[in-house]
DRENZA-468452 format. One record per residue (C-alpha): residue in one letter; z, x, y. Coordinates in steps of 0.25 Angstrom, whole numbers, padded with zeros to 4 digits, always signed. Example, Ala and Ser with C-alpha at 12.3 -4.5 7.8 and 13.67 -1.06 7.14 Angstrom:
a+0031+0049-0018s+0029+0055-0004
***
This chain:
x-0232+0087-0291x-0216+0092-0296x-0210+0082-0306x-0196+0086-0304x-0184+0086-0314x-0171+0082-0309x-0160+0087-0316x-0145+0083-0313x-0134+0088-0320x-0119+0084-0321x-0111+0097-0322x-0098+0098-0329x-0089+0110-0334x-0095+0109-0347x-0108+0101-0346x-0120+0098-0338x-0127+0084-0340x-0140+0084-0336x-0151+0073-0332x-0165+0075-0331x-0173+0066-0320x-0187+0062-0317x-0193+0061-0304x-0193+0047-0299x-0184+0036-0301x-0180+0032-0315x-0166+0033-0320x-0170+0039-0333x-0168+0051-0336x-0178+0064-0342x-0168+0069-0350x-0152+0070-0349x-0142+0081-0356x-0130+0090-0356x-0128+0105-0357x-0117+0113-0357x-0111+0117-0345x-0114+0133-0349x-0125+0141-0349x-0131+0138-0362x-0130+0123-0357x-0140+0127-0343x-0149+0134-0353x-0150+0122-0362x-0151+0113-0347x-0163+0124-0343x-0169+0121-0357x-0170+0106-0358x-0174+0105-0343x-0186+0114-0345x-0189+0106-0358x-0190+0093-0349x-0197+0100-0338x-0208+0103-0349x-0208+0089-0356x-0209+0082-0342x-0218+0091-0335x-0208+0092-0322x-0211+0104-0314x-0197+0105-0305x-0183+0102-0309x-0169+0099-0299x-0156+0101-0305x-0145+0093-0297x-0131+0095-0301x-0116+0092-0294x-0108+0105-0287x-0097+0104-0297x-0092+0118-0293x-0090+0130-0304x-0097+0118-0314x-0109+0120-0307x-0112+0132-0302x-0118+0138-0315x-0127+0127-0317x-0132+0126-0305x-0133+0142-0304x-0141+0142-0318x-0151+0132-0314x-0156+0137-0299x-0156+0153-0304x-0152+0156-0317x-0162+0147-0326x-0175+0147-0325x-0185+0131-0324x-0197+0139-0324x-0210+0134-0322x-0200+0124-0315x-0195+0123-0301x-0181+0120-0301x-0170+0118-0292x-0155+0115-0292x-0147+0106-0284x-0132+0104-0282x-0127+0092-0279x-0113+0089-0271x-0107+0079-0279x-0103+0070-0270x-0119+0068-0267x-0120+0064-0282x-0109+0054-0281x-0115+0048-0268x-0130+0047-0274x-0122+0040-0287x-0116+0032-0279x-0129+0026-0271x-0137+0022-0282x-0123+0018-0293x-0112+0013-0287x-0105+0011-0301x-0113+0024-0309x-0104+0029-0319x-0098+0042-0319x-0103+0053-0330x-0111+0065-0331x-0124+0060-0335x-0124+0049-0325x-0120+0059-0315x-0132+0070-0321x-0141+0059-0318x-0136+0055-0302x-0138+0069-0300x-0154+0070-0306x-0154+0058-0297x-0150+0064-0286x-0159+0075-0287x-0171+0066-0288x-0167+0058-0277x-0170+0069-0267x-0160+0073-0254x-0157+0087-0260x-0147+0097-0256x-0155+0110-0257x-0156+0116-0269x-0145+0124-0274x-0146+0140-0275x-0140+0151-0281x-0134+0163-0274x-0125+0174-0281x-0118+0182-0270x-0116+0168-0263x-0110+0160-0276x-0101+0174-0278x-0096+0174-0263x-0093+0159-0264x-0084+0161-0275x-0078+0172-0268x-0074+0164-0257x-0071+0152-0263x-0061+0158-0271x-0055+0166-0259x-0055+0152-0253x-0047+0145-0266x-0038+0159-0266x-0035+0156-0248x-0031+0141-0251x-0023+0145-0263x-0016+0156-0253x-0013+0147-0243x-0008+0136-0253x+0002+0147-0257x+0007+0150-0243x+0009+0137-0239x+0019+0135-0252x+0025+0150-0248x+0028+0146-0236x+0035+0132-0238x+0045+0142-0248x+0046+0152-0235x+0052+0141-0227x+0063+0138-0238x+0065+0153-0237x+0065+0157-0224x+0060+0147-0216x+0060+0153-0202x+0051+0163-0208x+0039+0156-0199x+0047+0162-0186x+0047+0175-0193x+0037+0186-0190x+0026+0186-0201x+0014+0177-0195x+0008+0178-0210x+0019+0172-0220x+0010+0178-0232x+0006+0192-0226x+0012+0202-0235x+0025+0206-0226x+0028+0190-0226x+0027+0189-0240x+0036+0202-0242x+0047+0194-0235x+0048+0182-0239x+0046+0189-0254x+0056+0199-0253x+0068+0191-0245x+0076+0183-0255x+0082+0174-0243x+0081+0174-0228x+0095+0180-0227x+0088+0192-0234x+0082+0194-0222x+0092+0191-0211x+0102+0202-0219x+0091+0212-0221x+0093+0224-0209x+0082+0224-0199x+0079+0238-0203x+0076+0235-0217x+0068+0223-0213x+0059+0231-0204x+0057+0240-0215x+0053+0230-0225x+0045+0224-0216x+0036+0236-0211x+0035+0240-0226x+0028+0226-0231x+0022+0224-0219x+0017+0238-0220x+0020+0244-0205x+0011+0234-0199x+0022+0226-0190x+0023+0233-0177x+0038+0229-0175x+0044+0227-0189x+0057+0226-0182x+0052+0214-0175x+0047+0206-0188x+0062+0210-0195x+0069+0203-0184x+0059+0191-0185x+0062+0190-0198x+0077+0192-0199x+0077+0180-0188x+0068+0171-0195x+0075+0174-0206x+0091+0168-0200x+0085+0157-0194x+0079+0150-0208x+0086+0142-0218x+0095+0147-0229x+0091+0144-0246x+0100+0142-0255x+0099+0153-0266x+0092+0143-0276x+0083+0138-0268x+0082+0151-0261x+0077+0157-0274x+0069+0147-0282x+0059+0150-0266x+0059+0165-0267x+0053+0162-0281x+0042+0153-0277x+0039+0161-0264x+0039+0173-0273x+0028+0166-0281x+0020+0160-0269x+0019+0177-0264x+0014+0180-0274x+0004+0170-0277x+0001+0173-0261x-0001+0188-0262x-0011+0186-0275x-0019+0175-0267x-0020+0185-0255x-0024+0197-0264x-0034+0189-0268x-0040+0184-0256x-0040+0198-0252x-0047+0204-0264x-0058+0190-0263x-0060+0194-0248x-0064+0208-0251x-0075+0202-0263x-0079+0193-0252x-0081+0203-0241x-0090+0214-0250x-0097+0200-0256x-0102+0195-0243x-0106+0210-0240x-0117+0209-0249x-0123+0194-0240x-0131+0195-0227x-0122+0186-0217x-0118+0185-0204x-0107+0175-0203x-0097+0187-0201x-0103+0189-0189x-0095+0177-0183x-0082+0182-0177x-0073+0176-0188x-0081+0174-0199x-0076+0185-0208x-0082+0188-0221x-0073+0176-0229x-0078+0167-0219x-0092+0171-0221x-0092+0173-0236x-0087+0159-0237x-0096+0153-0226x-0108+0158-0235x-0106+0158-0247x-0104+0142-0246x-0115+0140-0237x-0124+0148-0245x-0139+0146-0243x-0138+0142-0229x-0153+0136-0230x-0146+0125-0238x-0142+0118-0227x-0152+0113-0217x-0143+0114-0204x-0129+0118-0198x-0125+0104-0201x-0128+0104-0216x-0120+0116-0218x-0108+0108-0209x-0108+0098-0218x-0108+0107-0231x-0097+0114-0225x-0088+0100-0223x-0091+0103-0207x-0096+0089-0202x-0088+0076-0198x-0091+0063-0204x-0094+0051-0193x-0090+0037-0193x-0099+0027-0186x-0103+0014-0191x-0111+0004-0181x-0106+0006-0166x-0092+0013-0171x-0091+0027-0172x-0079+0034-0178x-0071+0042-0167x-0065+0054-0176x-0074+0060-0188x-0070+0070-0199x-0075+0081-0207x-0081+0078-0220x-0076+0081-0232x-0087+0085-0239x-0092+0099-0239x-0090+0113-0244x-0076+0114-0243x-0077+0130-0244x-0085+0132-0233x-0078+0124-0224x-0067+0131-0228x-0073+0143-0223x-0081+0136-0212x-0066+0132-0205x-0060+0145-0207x-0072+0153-0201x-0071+0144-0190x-0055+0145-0187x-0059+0159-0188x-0073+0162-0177x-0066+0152-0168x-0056+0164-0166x-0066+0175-0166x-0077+0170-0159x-0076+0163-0144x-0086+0153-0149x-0082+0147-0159x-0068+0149-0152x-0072+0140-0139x-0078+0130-0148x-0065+0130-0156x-0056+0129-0142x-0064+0119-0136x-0064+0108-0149x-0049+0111-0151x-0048+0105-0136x-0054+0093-0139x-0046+0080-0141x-0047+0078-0156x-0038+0076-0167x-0035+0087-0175x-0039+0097-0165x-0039+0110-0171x-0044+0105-0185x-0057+0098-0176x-0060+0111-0169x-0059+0119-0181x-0069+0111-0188x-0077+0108-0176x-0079+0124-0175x-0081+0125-0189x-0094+0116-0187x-0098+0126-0175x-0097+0137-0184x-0105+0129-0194x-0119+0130-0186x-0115+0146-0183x-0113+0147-0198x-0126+0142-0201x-0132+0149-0190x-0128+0162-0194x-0133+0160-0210x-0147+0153-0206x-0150+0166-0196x-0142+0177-0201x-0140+0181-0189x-0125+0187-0182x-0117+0178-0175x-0118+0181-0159x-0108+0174-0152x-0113+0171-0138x-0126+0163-0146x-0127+0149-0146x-0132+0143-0160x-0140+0130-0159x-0145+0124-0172x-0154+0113-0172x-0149+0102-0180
***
């Protein structure tokens, strides 16, 4: 019969505090310390645990800690692969926080708030039973997450800049909306706003010289460079006049914006090629959807991991922040329901994207899309989006559980 150690630790930057539970229900704890937040501090953690192992005779051991991001990660890495608990079986759990302050909150409704308490609620926890399942360790899966992730922090930080770029392009040159560049940050865009002082730069420019500057930064790739000059020069009489002052104090901070923007895009361009050859290297079949390029797969797994983790299509919904909540009490139910606001932020991220994306691509998802946009609801569009994010949810976890190539004429059922 296993006696089992539990084992919950607090994690800090710079500590881990660490209690030590019996099986059964006392309070008391086996033993209760703190180790640096290093690798000398896991070694001396692996020590003192095997010590009580031996004195106590237990033959398993659960380590339950809180996902406290980068704080974690090696810990939680050292304890499911790097050291080793032999003759003991071990295994590590991470806890979402919000599940410890939940399970605080039922059995203390006034518990103070420190590490040591903390350590013990989450022993607790683990003894309590109703496990997530049990963490594990994959390298080309942790080293593709942090590839995307950063991609994604770099694409947010990008669009933070062009919306500021383009509230300085409206003081500069604000009908340059009605002008002929559809992308105001591809590089012939930038080129202009960049190298024209004033918009009446622009209008006093000769047509032929404006062609010419615009073929050369736009490289020969407009067809009728004629046609974009004279879109230009009329967007450009048609917007408001700066005084010089102000005029020059915009130019400086758009300068700055530009090149903050073409960094971030080098950037995002060099991350996508390390993406790319890294998902190379992962059996997959998620780019098998029409729309689902390699971004959206390598984002799609390497958040959802392990897909075995989750038991059903609806588990990994809810991971991915892709249920609704309900409201209904007695005969009353509520009429509208929202999105949840827990979840993996990430992969939604990449969940909502992939699906703006298939439902252009693939005549499925497309139809699907079409026909909830149609439907009487508040915030249409947003609706939809989501609603076909959720289909793409079950094709998603289809797709991962079989490895199989997405065939889009098959209708996928999956048993709830």
């Amino acid at each position: 019969m296993p006696h089992i150690l539990f084992v919950g630790i607090d994690v800090s930057s710079k500590n881990n505090v660490v209690c030590c539970l019996p099986e059964g229900d006392g309070a008391k704890s086996l033993s209760r310390f703190t180790v640096s937040n290093d690798e000398p501090g896991v070694m001396m953690l692996c020590e003192r645990i095997l010590l009580l192992m031996q004195k106590h005779k237990l033959t398993h051991i659960r380590f339950g800690l809180e996902a406290t991001g980068c704080y974690s990660s090696h810990l939680a890495r050292y304890l499911e692969s790097v050291l080793s608990f032999a003759p003991f079986e071990h295994s590590v759990y991470v806890f979402n926080p919000s599940l410890i302050k939940v399970f605080k909150k039922t059995h203390f409704l006034d518990a103070p708030k420190n590490d040591r308490v903390d350590a013990w609620f989450i022993a607790a926890k683990l003894r309590s039973g109703h496990l997530p399942r049990a963490f594990t360790w994959s390298e080309s899966l942790a080293a593709l997450q942090r590839l995307t992730r950063t991609r994604y922090h770099i694409v947010q930080t990008l669009t933070r800049e062009t919306n500021f770029l383009l509230t300085n392009l409206f003081l500069k040159f604000s009908s340059y909306s009605s002008g002929p560049f559809g992308k105001k940050t591809s590089a012939t865009s930038l080129a202009v706003i960049q190298e024209f002082a004033s918009v009446e730069d622009i209008v006093n420019m000769s047509i032929d010289n404006l062609m010419a500057f615009i073929a050369e930064c736009g490289k020969n790739r407009f067809e009728n460079p004629q046609e974009v000059a004279q879109a230009l020069q009329k967007a450009a009489r048609s917007s408001y006049r700066l005084p010089k002052a102000m005029a020059d104090a915009v130019n400086l901070a758009m300068a700055s914006n530009i090149r903050i923007i073409r960094s971030l895009q080098e950037q995002a361009n060099s991350l996508k090629k390390a993406i790319e050859e890294h998902l190379a290297t992962i059996p997959q079949t998620l780019t098998s959807v029409p729309g689902i390029a390699t971004i959206f797969a390598a984002g799609l797994i390497s958040e959802i991991g392990d897909i075995s983790r989750f038991p059903n299509q609806m588990a990994l919904a809810k991971y991915g922040g892709l249920a609704w909540t309900e409201n209904q009490s007695g005969d009353f139910k509520g009429v509208e329901s929202r999105l949840i606001k827990s979840g993996n932020r990430y992969l939604k991220y990449y969940l909502i994207e992939a699906a703006k994306s298939v439902q252009v691509h693939d005549t499925v998802f497309a139809q699907y899309y079409s026909l909830k946009k149609a439907e009487p609801a508040k915030y249409a569009e947003k609706r939809a989006l989501a609603l076909t994010a959720r289909k793409l949810v079950r094709l998603v976890d289809y797709l991962l559980r079989t490895n199989r190539l997405y065939e889009p004429k098959e209708v996928i059922r999956q048993q709830k």
